[in-house]
C-alpha positions in Angstrom: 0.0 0.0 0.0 1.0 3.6 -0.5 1.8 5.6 2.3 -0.8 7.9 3.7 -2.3 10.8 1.4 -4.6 12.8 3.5 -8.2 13.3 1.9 -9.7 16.9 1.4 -12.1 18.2 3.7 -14.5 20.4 2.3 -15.4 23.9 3.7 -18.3 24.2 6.3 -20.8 27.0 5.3 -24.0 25.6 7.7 -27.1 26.6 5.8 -30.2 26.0 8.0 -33.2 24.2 6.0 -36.9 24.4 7.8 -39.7 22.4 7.1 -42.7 21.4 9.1 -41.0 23.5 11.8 -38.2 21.2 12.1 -34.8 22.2 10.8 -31.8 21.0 9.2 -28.4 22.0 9.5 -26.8 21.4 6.0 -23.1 22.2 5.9 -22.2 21.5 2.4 -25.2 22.8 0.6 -23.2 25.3 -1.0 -21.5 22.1 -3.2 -24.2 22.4 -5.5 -23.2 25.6 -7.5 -21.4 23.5 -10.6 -20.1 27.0 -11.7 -18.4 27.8 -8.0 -14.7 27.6 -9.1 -14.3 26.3 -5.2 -16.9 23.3 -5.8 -14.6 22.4 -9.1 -11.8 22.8 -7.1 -12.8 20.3 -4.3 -14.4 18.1 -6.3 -10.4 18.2 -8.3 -9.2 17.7 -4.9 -11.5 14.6 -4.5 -10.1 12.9 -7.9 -6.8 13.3 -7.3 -6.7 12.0 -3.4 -9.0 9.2 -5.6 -6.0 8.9 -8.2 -2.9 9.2 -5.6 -4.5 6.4 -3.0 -4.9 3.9 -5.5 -1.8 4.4 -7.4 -0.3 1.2 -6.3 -3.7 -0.5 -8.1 -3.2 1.7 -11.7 -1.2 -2.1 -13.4 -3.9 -3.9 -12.1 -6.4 -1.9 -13.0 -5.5 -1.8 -16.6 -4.6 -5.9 -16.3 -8.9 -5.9 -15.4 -9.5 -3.9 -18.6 -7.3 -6.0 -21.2 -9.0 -9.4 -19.7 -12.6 -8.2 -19.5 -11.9 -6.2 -23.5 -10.2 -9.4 -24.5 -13.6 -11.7 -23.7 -15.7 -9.4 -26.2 -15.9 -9.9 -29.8 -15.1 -6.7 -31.3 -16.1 -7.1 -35.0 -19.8 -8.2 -34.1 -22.9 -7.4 -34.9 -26.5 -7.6 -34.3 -29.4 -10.1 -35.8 -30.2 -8.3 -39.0 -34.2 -7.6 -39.2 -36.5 -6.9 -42.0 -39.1 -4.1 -41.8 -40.5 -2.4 -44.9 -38.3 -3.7 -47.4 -34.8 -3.0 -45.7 -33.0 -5.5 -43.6 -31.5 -3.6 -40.5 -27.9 -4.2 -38.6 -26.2 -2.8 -36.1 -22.7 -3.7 -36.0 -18.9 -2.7 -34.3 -15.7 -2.7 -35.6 -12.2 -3.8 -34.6 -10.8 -1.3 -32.2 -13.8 1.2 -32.7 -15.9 2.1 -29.3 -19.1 3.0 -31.1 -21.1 1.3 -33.7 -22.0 1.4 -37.3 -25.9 1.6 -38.2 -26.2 -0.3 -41.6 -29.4 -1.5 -43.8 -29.7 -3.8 -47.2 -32.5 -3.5 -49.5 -34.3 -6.9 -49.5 -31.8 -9.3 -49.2 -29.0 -9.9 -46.9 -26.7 -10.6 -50.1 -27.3 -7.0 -51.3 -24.9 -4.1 -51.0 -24.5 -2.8 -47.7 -25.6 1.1 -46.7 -24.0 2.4 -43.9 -26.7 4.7 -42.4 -24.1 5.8 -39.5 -20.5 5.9 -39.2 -20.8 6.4 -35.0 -17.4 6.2 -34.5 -16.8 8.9 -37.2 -19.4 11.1 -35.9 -18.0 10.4 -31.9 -14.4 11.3 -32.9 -14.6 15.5 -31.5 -16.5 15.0 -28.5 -15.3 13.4 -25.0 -19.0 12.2 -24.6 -21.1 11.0 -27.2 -24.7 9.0 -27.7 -26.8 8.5 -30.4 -30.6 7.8 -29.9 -34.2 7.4 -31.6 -33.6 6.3 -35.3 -36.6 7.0 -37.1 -37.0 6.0 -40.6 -40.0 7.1 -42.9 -42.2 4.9 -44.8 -40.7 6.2 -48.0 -37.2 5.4 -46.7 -35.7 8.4 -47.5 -35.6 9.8 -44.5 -34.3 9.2 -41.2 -34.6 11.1 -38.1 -32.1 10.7 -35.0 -30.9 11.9 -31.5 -27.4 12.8 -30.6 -26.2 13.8 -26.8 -22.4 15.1 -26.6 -22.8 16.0 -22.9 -24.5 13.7 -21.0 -27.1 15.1 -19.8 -29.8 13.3 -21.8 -31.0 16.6 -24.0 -30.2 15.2 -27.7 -30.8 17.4 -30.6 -32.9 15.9 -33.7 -31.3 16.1 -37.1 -32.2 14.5 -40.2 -30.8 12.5 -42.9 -31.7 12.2 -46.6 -30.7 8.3 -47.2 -31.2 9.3 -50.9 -28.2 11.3 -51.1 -26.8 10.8 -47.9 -26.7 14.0 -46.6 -27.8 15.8 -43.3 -30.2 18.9 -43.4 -28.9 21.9 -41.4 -31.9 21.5 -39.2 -31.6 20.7 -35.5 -34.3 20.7 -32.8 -32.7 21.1 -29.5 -33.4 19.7 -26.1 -35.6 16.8 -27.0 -35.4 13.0 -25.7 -34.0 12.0 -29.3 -36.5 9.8 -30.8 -38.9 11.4 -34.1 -42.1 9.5 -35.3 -43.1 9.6 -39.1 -46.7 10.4 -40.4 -47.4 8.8 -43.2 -47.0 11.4 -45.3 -43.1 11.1 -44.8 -42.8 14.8 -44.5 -44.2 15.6 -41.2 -42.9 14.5 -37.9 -43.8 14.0 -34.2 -41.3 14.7 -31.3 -41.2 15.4 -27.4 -39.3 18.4 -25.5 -38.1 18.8 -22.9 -38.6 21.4 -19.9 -35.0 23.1 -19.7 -34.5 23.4 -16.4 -36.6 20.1 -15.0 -35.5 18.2 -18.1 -38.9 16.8 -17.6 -40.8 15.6 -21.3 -43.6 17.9 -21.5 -44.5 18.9 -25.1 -45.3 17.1 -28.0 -44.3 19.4 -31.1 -45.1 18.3 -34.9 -42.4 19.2 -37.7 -43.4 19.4 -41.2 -40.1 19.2 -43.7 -38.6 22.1 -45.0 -40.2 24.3 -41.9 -39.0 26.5 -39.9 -38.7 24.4 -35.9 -39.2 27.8 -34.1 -42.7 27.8 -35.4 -43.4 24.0 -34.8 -46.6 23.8 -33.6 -47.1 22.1 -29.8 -49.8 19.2 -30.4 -50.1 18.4 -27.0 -48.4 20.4 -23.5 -48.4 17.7 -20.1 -49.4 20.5 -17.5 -49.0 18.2 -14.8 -45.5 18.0 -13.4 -45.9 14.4 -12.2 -46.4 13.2 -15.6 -43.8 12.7 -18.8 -44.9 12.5 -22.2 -43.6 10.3 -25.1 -44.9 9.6 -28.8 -44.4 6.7 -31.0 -46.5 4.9 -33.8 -48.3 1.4 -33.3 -46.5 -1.5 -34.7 -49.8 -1.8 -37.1 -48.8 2.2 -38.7 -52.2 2.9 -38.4 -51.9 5.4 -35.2 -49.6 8.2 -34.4 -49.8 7.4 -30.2 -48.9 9.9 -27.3 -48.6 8.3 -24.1 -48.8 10.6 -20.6 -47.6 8.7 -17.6 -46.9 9.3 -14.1 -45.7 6.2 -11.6 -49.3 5.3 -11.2 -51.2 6.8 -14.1 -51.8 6.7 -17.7 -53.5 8.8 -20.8 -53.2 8.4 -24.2 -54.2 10.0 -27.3 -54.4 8.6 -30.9 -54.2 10.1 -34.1 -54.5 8.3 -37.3 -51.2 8.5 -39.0 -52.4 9.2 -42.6 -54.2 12.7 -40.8 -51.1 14.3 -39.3 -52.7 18.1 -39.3 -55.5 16.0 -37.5 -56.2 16.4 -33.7 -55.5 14.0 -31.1 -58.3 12.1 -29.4 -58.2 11.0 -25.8 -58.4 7.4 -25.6 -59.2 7.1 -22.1 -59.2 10.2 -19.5 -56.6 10.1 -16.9 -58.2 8.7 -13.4 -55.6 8.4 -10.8 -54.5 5.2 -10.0 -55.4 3.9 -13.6 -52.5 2.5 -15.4 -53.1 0.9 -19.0 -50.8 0.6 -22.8 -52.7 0.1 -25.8 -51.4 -2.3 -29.0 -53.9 -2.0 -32.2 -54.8 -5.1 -33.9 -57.4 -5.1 -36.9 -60.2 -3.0 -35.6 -59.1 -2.9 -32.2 -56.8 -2.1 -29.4 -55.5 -4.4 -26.7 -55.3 -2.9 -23.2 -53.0 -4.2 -20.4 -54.7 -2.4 -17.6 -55.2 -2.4 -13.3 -58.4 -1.5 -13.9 -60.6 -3.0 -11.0 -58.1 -3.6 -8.9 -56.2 -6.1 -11.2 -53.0 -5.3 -8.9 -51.1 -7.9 -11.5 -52.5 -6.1 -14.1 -55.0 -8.4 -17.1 -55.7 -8.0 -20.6 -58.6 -5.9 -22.3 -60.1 -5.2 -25.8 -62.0 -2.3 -27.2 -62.7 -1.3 -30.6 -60.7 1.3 -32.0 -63.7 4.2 -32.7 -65.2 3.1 -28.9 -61.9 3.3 -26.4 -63.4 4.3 -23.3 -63.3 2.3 -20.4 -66.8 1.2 -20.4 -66.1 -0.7 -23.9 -63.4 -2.7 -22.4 -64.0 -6.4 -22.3 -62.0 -9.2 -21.1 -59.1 -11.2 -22.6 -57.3 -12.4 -20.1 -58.4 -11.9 -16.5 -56.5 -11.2 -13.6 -54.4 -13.6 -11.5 -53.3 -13.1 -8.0 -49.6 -14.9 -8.7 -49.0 -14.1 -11.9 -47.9 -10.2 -13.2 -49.0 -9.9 -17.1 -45.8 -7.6 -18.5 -46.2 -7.4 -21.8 -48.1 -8.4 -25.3 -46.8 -9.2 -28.6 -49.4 -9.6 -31.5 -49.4 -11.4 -34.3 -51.8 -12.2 -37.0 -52.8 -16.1 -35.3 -51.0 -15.5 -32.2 -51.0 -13.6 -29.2 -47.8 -13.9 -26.8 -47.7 -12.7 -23.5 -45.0 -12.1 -21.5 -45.5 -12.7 -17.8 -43.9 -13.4 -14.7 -44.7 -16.3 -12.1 -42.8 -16.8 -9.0 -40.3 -14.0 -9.6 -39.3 -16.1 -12.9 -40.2 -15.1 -16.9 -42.6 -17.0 -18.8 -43.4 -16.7 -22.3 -47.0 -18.0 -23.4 -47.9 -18.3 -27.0 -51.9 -18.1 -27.5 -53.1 -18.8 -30.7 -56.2 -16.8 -31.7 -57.4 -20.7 -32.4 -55.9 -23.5 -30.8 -54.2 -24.3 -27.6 -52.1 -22.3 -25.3 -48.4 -23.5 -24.3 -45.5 -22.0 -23.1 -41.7 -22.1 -23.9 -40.0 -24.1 -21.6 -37.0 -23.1 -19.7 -35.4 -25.5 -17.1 -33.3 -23.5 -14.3 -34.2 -20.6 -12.0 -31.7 -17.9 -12.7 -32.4 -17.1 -16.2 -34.0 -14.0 -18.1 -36.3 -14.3 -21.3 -37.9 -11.9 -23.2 -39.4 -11.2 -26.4 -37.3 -8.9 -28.7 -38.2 -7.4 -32.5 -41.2 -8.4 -33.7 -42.3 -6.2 -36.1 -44.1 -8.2 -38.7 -48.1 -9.1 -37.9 -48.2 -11.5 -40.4 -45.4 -14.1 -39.2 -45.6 -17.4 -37.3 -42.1 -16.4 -36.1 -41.7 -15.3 -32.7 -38.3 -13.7 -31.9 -36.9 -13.9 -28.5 -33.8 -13.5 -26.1 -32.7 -15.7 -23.2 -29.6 -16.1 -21.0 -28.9 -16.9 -17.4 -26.1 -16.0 -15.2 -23.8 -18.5 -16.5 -25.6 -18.8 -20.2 -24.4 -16.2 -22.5 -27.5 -14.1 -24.2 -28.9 -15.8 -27.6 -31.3 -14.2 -30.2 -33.7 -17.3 -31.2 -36.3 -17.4 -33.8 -39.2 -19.8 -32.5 -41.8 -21.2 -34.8 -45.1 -20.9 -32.8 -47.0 -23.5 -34.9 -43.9 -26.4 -35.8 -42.2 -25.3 -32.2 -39.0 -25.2 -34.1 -36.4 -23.4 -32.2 -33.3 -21.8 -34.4 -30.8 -20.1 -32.5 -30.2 -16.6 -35.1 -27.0 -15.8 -32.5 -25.0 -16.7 -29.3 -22.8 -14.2 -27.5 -19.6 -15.1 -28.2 -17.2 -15.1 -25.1 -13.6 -14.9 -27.0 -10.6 -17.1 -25.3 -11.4 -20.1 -25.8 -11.8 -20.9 -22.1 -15.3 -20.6 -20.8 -17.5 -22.8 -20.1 -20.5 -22.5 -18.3 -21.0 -26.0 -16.9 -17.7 -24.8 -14.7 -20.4 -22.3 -12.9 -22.5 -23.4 -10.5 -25.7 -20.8 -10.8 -28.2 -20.9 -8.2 -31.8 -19.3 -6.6 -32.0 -19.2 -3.0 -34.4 -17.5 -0.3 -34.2 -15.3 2.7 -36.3 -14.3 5.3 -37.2 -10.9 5.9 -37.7 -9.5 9.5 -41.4 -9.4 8.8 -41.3 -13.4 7.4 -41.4 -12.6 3.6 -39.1 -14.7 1.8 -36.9 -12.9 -0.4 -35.3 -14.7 -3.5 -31.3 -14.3 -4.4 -29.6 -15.5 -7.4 -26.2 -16.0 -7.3 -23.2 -17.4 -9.7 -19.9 -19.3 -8.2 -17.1 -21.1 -9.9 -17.5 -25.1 -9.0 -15.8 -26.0 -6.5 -16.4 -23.1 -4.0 -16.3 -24.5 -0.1 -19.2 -23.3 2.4 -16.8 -21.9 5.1 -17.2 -18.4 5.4 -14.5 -17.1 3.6 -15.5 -16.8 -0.2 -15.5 -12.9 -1.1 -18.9 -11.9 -2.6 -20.2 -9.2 -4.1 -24.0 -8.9 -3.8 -26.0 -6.1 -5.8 -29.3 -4.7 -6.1 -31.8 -2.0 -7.5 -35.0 -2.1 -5.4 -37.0 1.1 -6.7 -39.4 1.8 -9.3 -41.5 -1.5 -9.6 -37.7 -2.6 -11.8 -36.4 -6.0 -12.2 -33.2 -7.1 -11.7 -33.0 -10.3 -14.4 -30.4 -12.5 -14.3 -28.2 -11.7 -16.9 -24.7 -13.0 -18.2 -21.9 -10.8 -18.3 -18.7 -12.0 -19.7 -17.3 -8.9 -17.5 -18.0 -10.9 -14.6 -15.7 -13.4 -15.2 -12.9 -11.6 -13.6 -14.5 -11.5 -10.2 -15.9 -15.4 -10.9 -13.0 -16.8 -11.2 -10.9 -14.8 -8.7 -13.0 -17.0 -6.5 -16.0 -14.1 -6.4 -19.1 -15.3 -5.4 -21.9 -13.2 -7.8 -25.2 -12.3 -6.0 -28.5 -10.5 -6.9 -30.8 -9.7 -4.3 -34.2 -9.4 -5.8 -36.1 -7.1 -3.2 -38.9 -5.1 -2.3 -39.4 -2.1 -4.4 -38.5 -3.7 -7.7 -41.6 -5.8 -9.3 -39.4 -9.2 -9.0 -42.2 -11.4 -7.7 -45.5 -9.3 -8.8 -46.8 -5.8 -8.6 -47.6 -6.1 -4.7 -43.4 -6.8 -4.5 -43.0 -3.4 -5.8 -46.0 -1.6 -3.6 -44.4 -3.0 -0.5 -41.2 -1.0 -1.2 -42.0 2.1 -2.0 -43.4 5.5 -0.3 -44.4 4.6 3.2 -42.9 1.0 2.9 -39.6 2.4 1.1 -37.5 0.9 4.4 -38.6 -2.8 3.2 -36.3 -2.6 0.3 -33.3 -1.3 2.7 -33.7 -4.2 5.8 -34.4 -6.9 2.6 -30.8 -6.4 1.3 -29.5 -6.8 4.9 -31.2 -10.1 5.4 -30.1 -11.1 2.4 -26.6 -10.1 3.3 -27.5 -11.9 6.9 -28.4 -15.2 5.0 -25.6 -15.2 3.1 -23.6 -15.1 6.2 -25.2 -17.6 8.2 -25.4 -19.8 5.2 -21.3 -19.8 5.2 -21.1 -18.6 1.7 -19.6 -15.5 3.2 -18.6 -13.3 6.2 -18.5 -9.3 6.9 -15.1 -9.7 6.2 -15.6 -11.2 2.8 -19.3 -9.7 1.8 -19.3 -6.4 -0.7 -22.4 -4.6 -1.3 -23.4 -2.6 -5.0 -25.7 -0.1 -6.3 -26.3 2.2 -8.2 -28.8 5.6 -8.7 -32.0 4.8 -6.6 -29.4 1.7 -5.6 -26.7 3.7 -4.1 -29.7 5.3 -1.5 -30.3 1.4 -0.9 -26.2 1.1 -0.6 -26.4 4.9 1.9 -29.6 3.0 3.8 -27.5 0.1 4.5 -24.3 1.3 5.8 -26.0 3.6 8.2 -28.3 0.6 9.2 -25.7 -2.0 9.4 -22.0 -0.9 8.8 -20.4 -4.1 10.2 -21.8 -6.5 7.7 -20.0 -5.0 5.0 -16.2 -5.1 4.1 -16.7 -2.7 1.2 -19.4 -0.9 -0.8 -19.5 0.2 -4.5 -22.2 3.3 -4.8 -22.5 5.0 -8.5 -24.4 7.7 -9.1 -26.1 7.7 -5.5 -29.4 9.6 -5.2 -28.4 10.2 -1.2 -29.8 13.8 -0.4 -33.7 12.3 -0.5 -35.0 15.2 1.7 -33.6 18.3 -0.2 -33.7 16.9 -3.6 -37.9 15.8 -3.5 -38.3 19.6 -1.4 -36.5 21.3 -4.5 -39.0 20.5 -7.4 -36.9 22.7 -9.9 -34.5 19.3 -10.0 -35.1 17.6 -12.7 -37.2 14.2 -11.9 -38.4 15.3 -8.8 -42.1 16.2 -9.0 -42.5 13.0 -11.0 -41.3 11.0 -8.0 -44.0 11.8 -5.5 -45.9 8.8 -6.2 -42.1 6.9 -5.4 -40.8 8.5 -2.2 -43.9 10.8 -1.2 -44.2 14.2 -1.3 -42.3 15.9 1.7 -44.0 19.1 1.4 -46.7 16.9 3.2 -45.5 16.1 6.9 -45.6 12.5 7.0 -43.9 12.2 3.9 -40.8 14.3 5.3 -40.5 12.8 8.6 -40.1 9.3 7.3 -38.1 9.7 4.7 -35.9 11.7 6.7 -35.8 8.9 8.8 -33.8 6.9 5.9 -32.1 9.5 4.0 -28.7 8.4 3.8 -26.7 11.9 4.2 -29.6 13.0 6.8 -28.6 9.5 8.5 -24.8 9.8 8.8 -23.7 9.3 12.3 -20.3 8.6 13.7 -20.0 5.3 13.7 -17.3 2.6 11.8 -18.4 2.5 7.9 -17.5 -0.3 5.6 -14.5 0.7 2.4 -16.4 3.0 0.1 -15.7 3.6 -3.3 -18.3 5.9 -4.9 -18.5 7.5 -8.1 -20.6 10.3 -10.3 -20.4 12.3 -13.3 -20.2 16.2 -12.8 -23.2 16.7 -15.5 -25.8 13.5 -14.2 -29.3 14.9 -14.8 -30.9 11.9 -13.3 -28.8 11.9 -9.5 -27.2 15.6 -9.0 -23.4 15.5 -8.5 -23.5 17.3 -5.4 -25.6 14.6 -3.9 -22.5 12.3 -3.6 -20.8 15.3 -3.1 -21.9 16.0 0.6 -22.4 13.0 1.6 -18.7 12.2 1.3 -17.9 15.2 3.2 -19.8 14.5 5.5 -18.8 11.1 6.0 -15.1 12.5 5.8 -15.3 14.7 9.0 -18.3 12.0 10.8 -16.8 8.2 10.1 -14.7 6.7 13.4 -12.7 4.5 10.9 -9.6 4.6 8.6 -11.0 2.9 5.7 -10.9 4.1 2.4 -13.1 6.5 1.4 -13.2 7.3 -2.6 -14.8 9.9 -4.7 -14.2 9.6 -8.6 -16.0 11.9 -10.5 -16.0 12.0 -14.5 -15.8 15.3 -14.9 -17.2 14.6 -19.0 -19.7 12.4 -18.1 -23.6 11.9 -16.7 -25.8 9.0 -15.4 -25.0 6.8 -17.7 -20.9 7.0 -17.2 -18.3 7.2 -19.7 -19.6 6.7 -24.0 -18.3 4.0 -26.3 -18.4 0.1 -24.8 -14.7 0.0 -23.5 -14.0 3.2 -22.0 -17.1 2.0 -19.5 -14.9 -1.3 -19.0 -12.4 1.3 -17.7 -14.7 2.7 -15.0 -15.5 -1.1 -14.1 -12.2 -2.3 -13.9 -11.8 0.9 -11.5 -14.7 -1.1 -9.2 -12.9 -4.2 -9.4 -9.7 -3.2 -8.3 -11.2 -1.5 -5.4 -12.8 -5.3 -4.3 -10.1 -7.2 -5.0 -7.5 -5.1 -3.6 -9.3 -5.1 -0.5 -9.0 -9.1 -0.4 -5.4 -9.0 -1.0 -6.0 -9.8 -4.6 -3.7 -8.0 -6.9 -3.3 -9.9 -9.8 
């Protein structure tokens, strides 16, 4: 180890903060000015006692980076698909970080079209993402998104595929994606607010316009709601969708009428949540309505969509969550979820219903692109935590299976029947049993001492699938021990999983990762000197719950992007995302909503007391979790914390939510994470 650097300690400016007539004493509030030249200076301070402290780790690090690059197939691509006469393909290049958008008229055999060059288009900017290709029906056109800062405001530009060239027009701060009427001259798009970054206006653009005078089709007043638009896979319907956590509106517009108006397909009524898929002369409606907590299936014809014309499909069952539809001309499939696993059930409009089979517990499946109505081909993904993902073309009438593509792990070396993958279950303190899946190399021994790094999510009804990563493999079989805890607040085992971790429940998802961690523990799989907790966003406030809860169980704890300030940031609605998560967290400008989750907050919460290792990280222009968040919190903990374990802050000064662009400069920031495990077990090569 390198001999000891001293860590910055940030000014104290205490800023008193009153609600409900009780106050807060915040001394770092003033790190939230990103143009203070003193925050950029600490938070400079911050990366290099980051940098200097884990000099001795820098070889290792970069050891990490050339094993987990060398496992990925660099020149791959993706399963071409057909869809109005073009055959579509993503694909990457040797040594390029960004891909290449291609099509082929017709056949695969024809001459290839490069659409986009990414990597040509990435080369001037430190960040750079490109969203929401759009192509009109005529296929001349194509719309798309591009972000070169990170903060998820892409500007729209368009490209004649005729000629290949890009008009000078550019629509600024929208969420990327354009939807065609069928007119191929006028579009559909949503902007956003520019200080909230909250989607609130649909605009239409007609070709050849000026976008100043775009005319707003439809403004979301209500500040809990986003808005997106996007046409139904049968082109009939130009469809805006309003949505809050817990409610829904549409509107439709046929897309042959674009200077038509919207009609509302059925009015917002809180607590409501349905989507709509046309078929024929009607739409299909996966709704709650009347209490179907797991949600059920509903038809209504197209020129009669209010609720009182809905009739039953499928009804509602109290084990079983119904996700998704996919329709086809003589099937329907629906994706649901039983028992905190994915099923897949193919329903032919005639005939009997089956579903595909899948054998183990610790697998993910799901439907991918199927855009074709007339097809008996259902397209589909699986993997598991040891299986590497495949694309797989199923024939719902012969049950023929064809695999179209497996991920290729380059080596030569792995094999996944040297993994033992797993599904085991805890016991909350209130008795709910609470489901981990977990991945080991064979021949792991029971006895305490296997390091093991156990992650989790736990907010917004998402769920954390068990997916394959070849990345993984570096921790595997450094004798690792992979874990997923699948709590409360995600929707793992139903919609009622999710209810029972949020708002006034939101502590369920915090004390189910630590009986998780407990299980693990009294199982022998692990021990607080072997067991490292991770999460990121709305999962680093699970990883700041936890180590004010329970520091002891935890040798060390990865945080990205934590959203750790709860109180202040859901008080200060001009943040973007905040008014939207009232229906999450509560409201705090209501008492009861502020006292409890004050009662968790995690920088509201810091005490002193011994804290695990931390290694936590954030980009200086996140939109979804404010830098400063972090930002206190570590400064807090700096001055607070009775121990002398490591404490890091790394912050990508380029770089938002999402981390570092291109797919292996964000191996960089995981090989960063890695290190910081390993190292701590004495593992340095």
């Amino acid at each position: 180890m390198s001999k000891k650097i001293q860590p910055p300690i940030a000014k104290i400016i205490p800023k008193e903060l009153e609600k409900h007539g009780d106050v807060r004493l915040d001394n770092y509030y003033w790190l939230n000015d990103r143009e203070n030249p003193e925050v950029i200076d600490y938070l400079n301070q911050e990366n290099e006692y980051y940098q200097q402290s884990t000099a001795h780790t820098k070889q290792f690090q970069a050891i990490l980076f050339e094993e987990m690059k060398a496992r990925i197939k660099e020149d791959d691509q993706s399963v071409p698909y057909f869809y109005n006469g073009y055959w579509y393909i993503t694909r990457f290049e040797i040594g390029k970080g960004y891909p290449i958008y291609a099509r082929k008229k017709e056949s695969l055999e024809a001459k290839e079209e490069i659409i986009f060059n990414c990597n040509e288009m990435a080369k001037d900017f430190s960040f750079f993402n490109m969203a929401g290709l759009s192509v009109s029906d005529d296929n001349k056109w194509i719309s798309f998104g591009v972000d070169t800062v990170s903060r998820r405001q892409y500007t729209i530009q368009i490209k004649n595929l005729e000629t290949n060239e890009i008009l000078p027009l550019q629509i600024e701060n929208t969420t990327g994606g354009a939807t065609w009427a069928n007119d191929n001259k006028t579009f559909f798009y949503s902007r956003k607010d520019e200080q909230t970054l909250r989607p609130d206006k649909i605009y239409k653009h007609i070709l050849g316009s000026n976008p100043a005078e775009d005319e707003v089709v439809y403004y979301e007043k209500d500040e809990t709601f986003d808005v997106s638009v996007y046409k139904s896979k049968s082109r009939k319907y130009i469809i805006i969708d309003s949505d809050s956590t817990m409610t829904s509106e549409y509107r439709t517009l046929l897309a042959s009428n674009p200077q038509g108006k919207f009609k509302v397909f059925q009015k917002r009524k809180r607590g409501l949540e349905y989507s709509i898929s046309h078929f024929e002369d009607s739409f299909y409606i996966v709704t709650n309505k009347d209490d179907a907590t797991n949600f059920k299936l509903m038809k209504t014809p197209e020129n009669e969509t209010s609720h009182e014309n809905w009739v039953k499909v499928i009804p509602h069952r109290e084990q079983v969550l119904l996700e998704a539809i996919d329709i086809f001309k003589d099937y329907l499939v629906v994706s649901e979820r039983y028992n905190g696993l994915n099923q897949i059930k193919i329903m032919p409009w005639k005939g009997k219903a089956y579903y595909l089979p899948f054998e183990i517990e610790t697998y993910m499946a799901y439907t991918t692109t199927n855009i074709d109505f007339d097809t008996e081909i259902l397209r589909y993904g699986y993997q598991s935590l040891a299986t590497p993902s495949s694309v797989i073309d199923f024939n719902m009438r012969t049950h023929e299976k064809t695999i179209l593509k497996e991920q290729e792990v380059l080596g030569g070396t792995y094999d996944k029947t040297n993994y033992t993958e797993k599904r085991i279950w805890a016991t909350a303190d209130d008795g709910t049993k609470v489901p981990i899946s977990m991945i080991y190399k064979n021949g792991i021994i029971l006895n305490g001492s296997n390091p093991t790094l156990l992650y989790a999510y736990g907010s917004y009804g998402v769920t954390m699938d068990c997916h394959f990563s070849s990345v993984r493999l570096s921790l595997l079989d450094r004798g690792f021990i992979y874990a997923i805890a699948h709590i409360r607040g995600g929707e793992d085992l139903g919609r009622n999983w999710y209810d029972d971790g949020k708002l006034l429940k939101k502590v369920n998802t915090f004390t189910d990762f630590i009986a998780c961690s407990e299980y693990l523990i009294a199982e022998n799989y692990t021990s607080p000197e072997h067991l490292f907790a991770e999460g990121g966003s709305a999962g680093g406030l699970l990883m700041g719950a936890i180590i004010n809860m329970a520091p002891n169980l935890y040798k060390g704890v990865i945080a990205q992007v934590p959203f750790v300030d709860v109180v202040t940031t859901m008080l200060d609605d001009s943040i973007p995302l905040t008014t939207g998560e009232y229906d999450e967290w509560g409201n705090p400008n209501k008492k009861k909503y502020y006292n409890y989750m004050k009662s968790y907050s995690p920088y509201d919460n810091v005490v002193a007391q011994s804290y695990p290792n931390l290694y936590i990280s954030t980009g200086l222009h996140d939109s979804q979790v404010q830098y400063w968040e972090p930002a206190k919190w570590i400064a807090k903990l700096r001055i607070l914390k009775t121990d002398d374990h490591q404490l890091y802050f790394d912050i990508n000064m380029d770089a938002g939510h999402g981390g570092a662009s291109g797919r292996f400069e964000a191996l960089k920031e995981v090989a960063k994470e890695y290190s910081f495990l390993l190292d701590l077990q004495g593992i340095q090569s």
